[in-house]
MARVEX-369557 format. One record per residue: residue in three letters; z, x, y of N, C-alpha, C in turn. Coordinates in steps of 0.02 Angstrom, whole numbers, padded with zeros to 5 digits, always signed. Layout:
MARVEX-369557
ALAZXYZXYZXY
...
end
This chain:
MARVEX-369557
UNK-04821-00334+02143-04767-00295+02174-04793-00227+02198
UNK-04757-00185+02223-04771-00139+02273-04723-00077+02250
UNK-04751-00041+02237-04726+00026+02200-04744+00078+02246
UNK-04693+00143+02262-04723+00212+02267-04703+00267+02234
UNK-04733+00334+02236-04705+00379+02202-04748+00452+02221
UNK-04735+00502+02259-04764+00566+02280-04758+00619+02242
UNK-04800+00690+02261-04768+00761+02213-04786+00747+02148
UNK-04848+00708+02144-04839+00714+02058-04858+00786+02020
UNK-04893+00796+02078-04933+00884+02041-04958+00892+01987
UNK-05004+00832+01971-05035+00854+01896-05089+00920+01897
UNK-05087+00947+01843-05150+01008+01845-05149+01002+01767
UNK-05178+00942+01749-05205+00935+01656-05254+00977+01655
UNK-05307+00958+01690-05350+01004+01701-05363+01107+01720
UNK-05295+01104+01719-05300+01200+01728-05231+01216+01697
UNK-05202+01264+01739-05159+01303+01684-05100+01301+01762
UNK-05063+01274+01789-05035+01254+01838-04941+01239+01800
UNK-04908+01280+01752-04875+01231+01713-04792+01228+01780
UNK-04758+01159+01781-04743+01157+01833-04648+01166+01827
UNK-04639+01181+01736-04584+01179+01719-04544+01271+01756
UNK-04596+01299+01774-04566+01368+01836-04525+01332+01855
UNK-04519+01279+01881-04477+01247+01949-04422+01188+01918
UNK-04395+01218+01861-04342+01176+01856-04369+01143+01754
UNK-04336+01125+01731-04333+01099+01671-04344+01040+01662
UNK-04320+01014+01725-04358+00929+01727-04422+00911+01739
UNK-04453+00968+01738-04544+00960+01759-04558+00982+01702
UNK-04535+00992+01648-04560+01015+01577-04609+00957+01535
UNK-04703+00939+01549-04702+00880+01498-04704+00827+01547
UNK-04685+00850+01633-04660+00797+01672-04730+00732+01658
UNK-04786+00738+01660-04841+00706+01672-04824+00644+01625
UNK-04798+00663+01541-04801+00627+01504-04735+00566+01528
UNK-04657+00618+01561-04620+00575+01604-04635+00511+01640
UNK-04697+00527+01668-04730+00484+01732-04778+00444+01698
UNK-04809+00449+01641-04845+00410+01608-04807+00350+01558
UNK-04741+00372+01529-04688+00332+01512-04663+00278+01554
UNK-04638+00292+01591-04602+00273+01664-04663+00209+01692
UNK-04688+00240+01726-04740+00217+01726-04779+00140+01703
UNK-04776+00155+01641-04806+00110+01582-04752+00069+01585
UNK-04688+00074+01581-04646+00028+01571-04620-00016+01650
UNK-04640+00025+01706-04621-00028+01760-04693-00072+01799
UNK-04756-00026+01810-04786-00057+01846-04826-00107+01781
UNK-04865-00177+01802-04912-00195+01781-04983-00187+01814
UNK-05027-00232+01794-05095-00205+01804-05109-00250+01869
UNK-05072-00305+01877-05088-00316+01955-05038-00307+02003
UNK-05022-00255+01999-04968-00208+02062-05011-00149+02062
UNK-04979-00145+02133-04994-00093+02157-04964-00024+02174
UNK-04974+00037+02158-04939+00106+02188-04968+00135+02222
UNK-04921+00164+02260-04947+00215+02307-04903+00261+02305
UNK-04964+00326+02319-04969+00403+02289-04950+00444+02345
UNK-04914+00466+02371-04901+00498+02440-04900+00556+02447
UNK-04961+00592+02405-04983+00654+02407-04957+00715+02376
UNK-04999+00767+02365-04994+00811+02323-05000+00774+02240
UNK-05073+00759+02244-05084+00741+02178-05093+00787+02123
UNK-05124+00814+02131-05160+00883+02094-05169+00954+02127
UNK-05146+01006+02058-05136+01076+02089-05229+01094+02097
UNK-05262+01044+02078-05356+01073+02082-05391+01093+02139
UNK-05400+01151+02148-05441+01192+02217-05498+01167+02238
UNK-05516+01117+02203-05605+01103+02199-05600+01030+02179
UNK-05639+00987+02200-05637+00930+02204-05658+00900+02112
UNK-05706+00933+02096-05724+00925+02018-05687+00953+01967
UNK-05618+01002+01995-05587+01017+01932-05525+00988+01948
UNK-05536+00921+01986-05462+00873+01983-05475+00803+01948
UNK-05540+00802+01937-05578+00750+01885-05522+00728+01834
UNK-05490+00765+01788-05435+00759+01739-05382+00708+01764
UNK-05371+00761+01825-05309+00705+01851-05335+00632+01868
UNK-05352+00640+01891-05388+00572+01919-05382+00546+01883
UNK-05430+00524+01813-05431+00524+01753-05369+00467+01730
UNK-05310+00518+01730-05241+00511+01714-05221+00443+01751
UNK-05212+00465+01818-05191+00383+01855-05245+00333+01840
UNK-05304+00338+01827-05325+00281+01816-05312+00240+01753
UNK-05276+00286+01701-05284+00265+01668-05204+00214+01665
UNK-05160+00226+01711-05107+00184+01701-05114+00129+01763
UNK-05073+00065+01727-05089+00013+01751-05087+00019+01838
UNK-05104-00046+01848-05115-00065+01925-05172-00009+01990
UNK-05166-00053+02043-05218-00017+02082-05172+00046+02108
UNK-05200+00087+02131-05195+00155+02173-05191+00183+02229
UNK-05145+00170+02301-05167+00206+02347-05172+00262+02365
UNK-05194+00305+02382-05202+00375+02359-05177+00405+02452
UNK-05125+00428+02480-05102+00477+02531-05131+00550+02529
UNK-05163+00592+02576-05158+00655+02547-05088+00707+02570
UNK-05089+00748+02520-05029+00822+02554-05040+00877+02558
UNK-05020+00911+02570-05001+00986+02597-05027+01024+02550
UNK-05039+01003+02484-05077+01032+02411-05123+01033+02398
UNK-05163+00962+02418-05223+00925+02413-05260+00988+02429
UNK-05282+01033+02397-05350+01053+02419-05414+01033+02420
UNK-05414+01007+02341-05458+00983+02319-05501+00924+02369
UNK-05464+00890+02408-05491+00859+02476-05525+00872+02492
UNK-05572+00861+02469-05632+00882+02543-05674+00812+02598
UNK-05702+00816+02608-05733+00739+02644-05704+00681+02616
UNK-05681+00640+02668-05669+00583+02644-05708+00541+02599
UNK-05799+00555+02621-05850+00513+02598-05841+00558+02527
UNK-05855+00623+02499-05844+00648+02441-05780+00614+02398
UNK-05707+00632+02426-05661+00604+02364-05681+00528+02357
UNK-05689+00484+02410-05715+00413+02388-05779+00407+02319
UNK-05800+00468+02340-05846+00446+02268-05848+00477+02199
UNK-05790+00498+02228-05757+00536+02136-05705+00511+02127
UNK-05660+00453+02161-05623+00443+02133-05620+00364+02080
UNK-05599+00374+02023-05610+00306+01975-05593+00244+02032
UNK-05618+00201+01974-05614+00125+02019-05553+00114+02062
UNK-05495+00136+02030-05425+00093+02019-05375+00141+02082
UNK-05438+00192+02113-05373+00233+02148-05408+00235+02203
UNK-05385+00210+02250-05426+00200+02324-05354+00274+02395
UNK-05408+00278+02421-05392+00347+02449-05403+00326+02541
UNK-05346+00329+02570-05330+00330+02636-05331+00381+02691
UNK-05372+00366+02737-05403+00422+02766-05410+00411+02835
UNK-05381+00412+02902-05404+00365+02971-05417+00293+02979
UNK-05420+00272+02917-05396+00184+02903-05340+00158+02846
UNK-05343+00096+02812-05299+00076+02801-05324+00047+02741
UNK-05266+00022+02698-05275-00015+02627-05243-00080+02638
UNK-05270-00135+02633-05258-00223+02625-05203-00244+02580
UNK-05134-00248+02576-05099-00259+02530-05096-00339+02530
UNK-05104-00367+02492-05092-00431+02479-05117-00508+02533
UNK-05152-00461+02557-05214-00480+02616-05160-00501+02683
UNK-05101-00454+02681-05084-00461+02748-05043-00393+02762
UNK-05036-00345+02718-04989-00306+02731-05051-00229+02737
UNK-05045-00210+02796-05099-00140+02820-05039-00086+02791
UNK-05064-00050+02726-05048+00015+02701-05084+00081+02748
UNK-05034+00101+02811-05060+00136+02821-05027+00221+02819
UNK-05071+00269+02843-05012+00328+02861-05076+00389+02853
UNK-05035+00467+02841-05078+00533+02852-05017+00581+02820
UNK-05047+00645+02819-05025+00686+02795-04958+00686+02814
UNK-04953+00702+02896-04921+00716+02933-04898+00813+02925
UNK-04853+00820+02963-04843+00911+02955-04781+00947+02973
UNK-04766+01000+02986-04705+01009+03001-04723+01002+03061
UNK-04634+00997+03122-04644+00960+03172-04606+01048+03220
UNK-04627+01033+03295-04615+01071+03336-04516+01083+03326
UNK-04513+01162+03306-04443+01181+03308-04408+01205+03250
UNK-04482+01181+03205-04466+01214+03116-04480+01268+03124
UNK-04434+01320+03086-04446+01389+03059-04525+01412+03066
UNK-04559+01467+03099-04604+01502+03104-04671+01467+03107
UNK-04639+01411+03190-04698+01354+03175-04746+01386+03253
UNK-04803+01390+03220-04836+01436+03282-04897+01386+03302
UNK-04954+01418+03352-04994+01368+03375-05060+01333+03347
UNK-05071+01352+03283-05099+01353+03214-05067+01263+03203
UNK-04998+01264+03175-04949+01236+03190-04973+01159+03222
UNK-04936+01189+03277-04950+01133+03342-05011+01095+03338
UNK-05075+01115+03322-05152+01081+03328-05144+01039+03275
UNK-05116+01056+03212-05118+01038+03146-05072+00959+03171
UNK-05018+00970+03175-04973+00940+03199-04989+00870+03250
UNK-05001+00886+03300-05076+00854+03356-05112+00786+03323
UNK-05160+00825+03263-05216+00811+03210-05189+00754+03205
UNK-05137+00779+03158-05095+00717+03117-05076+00669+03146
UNK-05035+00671+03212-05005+00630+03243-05078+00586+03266
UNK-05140+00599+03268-05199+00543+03304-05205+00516+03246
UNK-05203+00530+03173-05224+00510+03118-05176+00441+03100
UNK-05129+00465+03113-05089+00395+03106-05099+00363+03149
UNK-05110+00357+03215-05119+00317+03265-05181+00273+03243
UNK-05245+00322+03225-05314+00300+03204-05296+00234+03140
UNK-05249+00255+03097-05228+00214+03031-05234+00159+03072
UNK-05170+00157+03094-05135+00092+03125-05165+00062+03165
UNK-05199+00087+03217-05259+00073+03275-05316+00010+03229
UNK-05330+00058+03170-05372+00008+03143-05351-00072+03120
UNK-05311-00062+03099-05274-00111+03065-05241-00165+03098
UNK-05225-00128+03165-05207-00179+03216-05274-00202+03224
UNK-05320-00186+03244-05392-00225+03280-05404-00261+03237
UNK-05397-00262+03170-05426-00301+03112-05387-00374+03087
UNK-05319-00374+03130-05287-00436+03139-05218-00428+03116
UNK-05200-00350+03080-05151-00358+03049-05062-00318+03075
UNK-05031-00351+03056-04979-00362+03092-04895-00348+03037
UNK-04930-00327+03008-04857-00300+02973-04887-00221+02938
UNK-04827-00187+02918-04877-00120+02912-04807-00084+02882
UNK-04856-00020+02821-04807-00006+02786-04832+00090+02776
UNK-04804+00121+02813-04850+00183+02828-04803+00246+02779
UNK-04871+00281+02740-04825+00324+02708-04861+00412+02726
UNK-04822+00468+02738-04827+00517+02749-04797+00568+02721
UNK-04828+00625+02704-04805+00669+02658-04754+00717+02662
UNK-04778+00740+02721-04703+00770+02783-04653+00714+02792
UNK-04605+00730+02805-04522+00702+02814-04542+00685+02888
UNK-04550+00636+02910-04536+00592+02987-04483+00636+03030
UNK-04453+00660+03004-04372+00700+03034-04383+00776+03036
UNK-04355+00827+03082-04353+00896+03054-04286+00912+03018
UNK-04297+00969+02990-04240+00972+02952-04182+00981+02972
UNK-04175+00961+03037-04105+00953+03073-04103+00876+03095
UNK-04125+00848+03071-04128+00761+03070-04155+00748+03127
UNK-04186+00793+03186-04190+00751+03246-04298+00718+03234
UNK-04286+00660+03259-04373+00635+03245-04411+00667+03267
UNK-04488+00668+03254-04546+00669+03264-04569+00630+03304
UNK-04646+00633+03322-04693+00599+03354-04714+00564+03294
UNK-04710+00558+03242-04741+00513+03196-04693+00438+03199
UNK-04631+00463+03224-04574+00405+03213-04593+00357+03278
UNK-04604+00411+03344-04614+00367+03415-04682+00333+03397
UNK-04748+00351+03349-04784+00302+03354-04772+00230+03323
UNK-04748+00259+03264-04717+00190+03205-04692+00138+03264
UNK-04646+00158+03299-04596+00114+03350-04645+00073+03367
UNK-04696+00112+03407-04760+00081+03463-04795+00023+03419
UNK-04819+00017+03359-04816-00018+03316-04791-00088+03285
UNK-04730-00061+03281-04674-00106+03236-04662-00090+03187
UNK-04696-00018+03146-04668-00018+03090-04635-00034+03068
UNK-04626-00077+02996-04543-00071+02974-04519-00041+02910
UNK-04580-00018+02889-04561+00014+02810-04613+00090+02812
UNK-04561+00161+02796-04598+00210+02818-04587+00260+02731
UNK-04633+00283+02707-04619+00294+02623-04637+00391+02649
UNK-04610+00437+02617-04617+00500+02635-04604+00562+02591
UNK-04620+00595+02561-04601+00669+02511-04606+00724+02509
UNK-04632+00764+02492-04638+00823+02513-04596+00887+02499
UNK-04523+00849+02487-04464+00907+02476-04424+00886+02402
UNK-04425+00937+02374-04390+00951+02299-04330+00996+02290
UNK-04285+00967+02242-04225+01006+02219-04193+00975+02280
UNK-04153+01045+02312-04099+01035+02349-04102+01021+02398
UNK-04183+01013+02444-04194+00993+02501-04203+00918+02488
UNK-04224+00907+02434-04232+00822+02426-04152+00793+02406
UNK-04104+00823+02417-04050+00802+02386-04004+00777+02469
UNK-04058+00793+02540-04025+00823+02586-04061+00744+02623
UNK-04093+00726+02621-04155+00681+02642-04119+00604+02691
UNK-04149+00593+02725-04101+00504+02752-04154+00451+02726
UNK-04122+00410+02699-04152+00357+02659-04095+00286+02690
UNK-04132+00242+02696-04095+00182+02718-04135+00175+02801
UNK-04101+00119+02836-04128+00068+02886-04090+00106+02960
UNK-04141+00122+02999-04112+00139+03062-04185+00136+03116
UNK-04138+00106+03170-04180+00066+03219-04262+00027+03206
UNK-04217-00001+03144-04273-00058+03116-04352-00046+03099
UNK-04328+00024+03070-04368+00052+02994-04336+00086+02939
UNK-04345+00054+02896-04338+00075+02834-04366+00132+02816
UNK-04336+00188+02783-04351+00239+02752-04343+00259+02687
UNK-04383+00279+02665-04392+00266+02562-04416+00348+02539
UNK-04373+00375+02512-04404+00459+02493-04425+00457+02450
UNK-04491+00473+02401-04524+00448+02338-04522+00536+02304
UNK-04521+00571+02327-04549+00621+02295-04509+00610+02201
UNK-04583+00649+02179-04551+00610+02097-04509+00638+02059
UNK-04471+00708+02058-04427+00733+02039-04368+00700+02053
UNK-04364+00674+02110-04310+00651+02156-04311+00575+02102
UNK-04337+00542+02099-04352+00490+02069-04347+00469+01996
UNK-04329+00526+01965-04332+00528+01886-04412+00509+01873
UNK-04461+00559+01895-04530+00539+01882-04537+00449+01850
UNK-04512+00408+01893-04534+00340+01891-04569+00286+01948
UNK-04618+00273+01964-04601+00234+02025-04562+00185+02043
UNK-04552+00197+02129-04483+00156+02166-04527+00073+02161
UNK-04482+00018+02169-04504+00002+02188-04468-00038+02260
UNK-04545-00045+02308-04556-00048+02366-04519-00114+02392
UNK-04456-00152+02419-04427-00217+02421-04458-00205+02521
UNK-04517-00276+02507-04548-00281+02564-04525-00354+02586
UNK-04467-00374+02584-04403-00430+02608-04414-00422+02682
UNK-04410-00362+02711-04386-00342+02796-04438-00392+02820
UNK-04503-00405+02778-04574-00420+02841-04532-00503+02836
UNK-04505-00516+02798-04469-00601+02820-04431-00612+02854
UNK-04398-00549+02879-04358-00572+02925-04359-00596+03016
end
């Protein structure tokens, strides 16, 4: 089965404590390690839709890492807006444990027919104090998903399940360029987080013009993963 869940923000490894932001992040890690343990097994799969770890440096997120590997099933790893610790794709590939595979201008094989793809993504032209810094960033992202999917199409595959860390929508609901590529596509299942508390309380979730939309961030979620009902590709 097919699980996701974003925002986990672990920082075991430093002093990051995340209960500032509410009482339900108090301990949250151990939340998500509960949770966790009790829904996925070891041959399912989750996917991580960024902002894994508060670690600045690629070797002092080792801990975290650590952590997801150590709960069941495989790993797709999204990056976000947090990710510092990111650096080269070829670098996190080789620090990260077996079990957590990390998406980057290509794609992850779900069940040898379903292309896991997607990118950061960013805020979109018309958000609050979005300047030309902004726009390039923005740009970036939008080829990165194309590159995902690009690949994945050439490689034979034909159903596709794309997750991004930014909200597809601005915060006045009107779409993005991330939504017009999905279309070009076929997307039909789009997974996304990024926003907590009262902006995640604000979010569109459900089926419109034949994509599905799934908000994972894990506060929002009762730090558990969703899981992913991939029914639509039968229809």
């Amino acid at each position: 089965m097919l699980f996701a869940i974003s925002d986990l923000h672990l920082s075991l490894g430093g002093e990051k404590p995340m209960d500032i932001f509410g009482e339900q992040w108090e301990d949250h890690h151990l939340k998500i390690k509960n949770n966790w343990g009790n829904i996925v097994k070891e041959n399912d799969t989750v996917i991580l839709g960024g902002d894994l770890s508060w670690a600045l440096k690629l070797e002092e997120a080792e801990e975290d890492f650590n952590f997801i590997h150590s709960l069941p099933g495989k790993k797709v790893l999204f990056k976000g807006n947090h990710d510092y610790w990111w650096q080269s794709y070829a670098k996190v590939n080789k620090a990260l444990p077996e079990s957590v595979y990390a998406v980057q201008n290509n794609y992850f094989l779900y069940e040898g027919r379903i292309a896991l793809c997607g990118t950061r993504g960013w805020m979109a032209p018309g958000a609050e104090n979005y300047g030309e810094q902004d726009e390039k960033i923005y740009r970036r992202e939008l080829t990165r998903l194309e590159l995902s999917l690009t690949q994945a199409q050439k490689d034979g595959c034909r159903e596709f399940v794309v997750t991004l860390h930014y909200p597809p929508f601005t915060p006045q609901g009107k779409e993005t360029g991330f939504i017009e590529i999905m279309r070009e596509f076929g997307v039909k299942i789009c997974l996304y987080g990024h926003l907590h508390g009262a902006e995640g309380q604000r979010v569109f979730q459900g089926e419109k013009d034949n994509i599905r939309y799934y908000f994972v961030s894990c506060d929002f979620l009762n730090f558990a993963p969703l899981f992913i009902d991939l029914s639509i590709f039968d229809k």
